[in-house]
C-alpha positions as CSV (number, residue, x, y, z in Angstrom):
1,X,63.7,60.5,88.4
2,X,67.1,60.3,90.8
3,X,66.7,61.5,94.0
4,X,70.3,62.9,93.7
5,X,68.8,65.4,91.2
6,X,71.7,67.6,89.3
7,X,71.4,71.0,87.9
8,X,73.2,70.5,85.1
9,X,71.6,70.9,81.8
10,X,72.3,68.8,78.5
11,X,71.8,70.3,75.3
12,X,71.6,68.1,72.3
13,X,73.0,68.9,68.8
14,X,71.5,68.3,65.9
15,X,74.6,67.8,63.4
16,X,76.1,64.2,62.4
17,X,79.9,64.6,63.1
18,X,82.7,63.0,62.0
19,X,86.0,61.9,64.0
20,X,89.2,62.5,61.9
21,X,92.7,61.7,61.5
22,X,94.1,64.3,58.9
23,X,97.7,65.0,57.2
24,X,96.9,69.2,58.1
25,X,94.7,71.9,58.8
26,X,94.2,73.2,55.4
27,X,90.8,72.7,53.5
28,X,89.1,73.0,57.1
29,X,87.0,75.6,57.8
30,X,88.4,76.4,61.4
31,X,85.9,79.2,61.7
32,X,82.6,77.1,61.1
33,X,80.7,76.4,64.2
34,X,81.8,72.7,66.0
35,X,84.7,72.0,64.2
36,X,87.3,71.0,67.3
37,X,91.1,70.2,66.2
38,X,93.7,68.6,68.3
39,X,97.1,68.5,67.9
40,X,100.0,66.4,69.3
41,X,103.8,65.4,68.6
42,X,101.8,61.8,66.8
43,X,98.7,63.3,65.1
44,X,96.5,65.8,64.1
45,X,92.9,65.1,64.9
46,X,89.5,66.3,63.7
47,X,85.9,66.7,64.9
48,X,83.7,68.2,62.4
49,X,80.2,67.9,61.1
50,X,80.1,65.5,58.6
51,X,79.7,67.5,55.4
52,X,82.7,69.3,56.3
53,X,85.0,66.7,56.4
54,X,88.0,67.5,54.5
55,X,89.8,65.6,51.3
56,X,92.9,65.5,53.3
57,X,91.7,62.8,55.6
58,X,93.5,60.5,56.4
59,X,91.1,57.7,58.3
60,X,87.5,59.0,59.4
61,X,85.1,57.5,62.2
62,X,81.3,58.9,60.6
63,X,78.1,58.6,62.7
64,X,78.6,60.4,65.6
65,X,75.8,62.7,67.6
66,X,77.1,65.0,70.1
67,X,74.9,67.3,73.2
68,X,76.9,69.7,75.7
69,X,76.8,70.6,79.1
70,X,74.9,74.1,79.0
71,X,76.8,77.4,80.4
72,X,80.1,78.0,81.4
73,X,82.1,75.5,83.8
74,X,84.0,76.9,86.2
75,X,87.9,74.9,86.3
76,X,87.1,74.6,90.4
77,X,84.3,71.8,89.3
78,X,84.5,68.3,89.5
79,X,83.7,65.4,88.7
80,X,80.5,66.2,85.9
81,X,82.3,64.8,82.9
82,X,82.9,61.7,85.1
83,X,79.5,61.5,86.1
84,X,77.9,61.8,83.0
85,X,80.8,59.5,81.2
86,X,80.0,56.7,84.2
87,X,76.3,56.6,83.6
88,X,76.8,55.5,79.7
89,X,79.7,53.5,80.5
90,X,76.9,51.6,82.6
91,X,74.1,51.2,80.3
92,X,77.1,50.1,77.8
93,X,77.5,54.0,75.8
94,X,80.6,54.8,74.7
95,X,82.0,58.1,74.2
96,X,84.3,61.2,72.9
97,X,84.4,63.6,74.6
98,X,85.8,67.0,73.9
99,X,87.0,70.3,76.4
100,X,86.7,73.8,75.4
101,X,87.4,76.7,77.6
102,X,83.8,77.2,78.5
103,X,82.4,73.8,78.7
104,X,82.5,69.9,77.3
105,X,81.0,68.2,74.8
106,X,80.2,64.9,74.8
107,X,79.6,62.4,71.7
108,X,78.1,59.0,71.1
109,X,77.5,56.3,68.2
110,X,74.3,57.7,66.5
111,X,72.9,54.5,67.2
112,X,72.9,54.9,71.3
113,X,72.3,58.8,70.9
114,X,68.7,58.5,72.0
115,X,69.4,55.9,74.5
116,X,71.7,58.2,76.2
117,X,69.9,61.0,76.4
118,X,67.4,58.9,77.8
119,X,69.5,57.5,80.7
120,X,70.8,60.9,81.3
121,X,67.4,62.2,81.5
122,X,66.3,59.1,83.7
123,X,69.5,60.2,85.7
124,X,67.9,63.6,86.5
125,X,69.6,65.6,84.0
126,X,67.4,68.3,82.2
127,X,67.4,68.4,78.4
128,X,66.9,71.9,76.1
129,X,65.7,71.2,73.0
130,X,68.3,70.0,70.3
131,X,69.8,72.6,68.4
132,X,70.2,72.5,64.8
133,X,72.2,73.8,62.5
């Protein structure tokens, strides 16, 4: 384990997602648990478990897996979404990652899901048990 030992706790999800591209909000079930939507003055975007995605998709990225970073982050931290990003960008993981108020949650392929939580763990990070849903 790292010497430089964090406290922050990983918390993997269960759920394939999907990352969208869609024409509007409507079909999607805003009030379902981990469905994230961003909006800018170019697109609207779309993470949602798979078996949610919506007909009005307009391109669609499947095979995601997604964990977050347990509790509450306070806006006066720094620097754990760049720490956790820089150890998969090292052992070649790529990610998505998404912001909420309270906290962030980051995705991978499904292919390097395990691998990641591996290096994370190897990294010191602590893992709950996955959640499912």
């Amino acid at each position: 384990m790292n010497e430089n030992k964090t406290a922050v706790t990983l918390e993997p999800l269960n759920i394939s997602f999907s990352v969208c591209k869609v024409a509007d909000y409507s079909g999607i079930e805003i009030d379902q648990p981990f469905v994230f939507t961003g909006r800018t003055d170019e697109e609207k975007s779309l993470v949602c478990p798979t078996d949610q995605v919506p007909d009005i998709t307009l391109a669609r990225d499947d095979h995601w897996k997604a964990f977050r970073i347990c509790g509450e982050l306070d806006f006066s931290l720094i620097g754990i979404l760049a720490k956790i990003s820089k150890i998969l960008a090292e052992n070649s993981i790529g990610i998505f990652a998404i912001s909420t108020y309270n906290t962030d949650y980051i995705l991978t392929k499904e292919k390097n899901f395990e691998k990641a939580l591996k290096v994370l763990a190897d990294a010191g990070y602590e893992m709950r048990h996955p959640i499912f849903y």
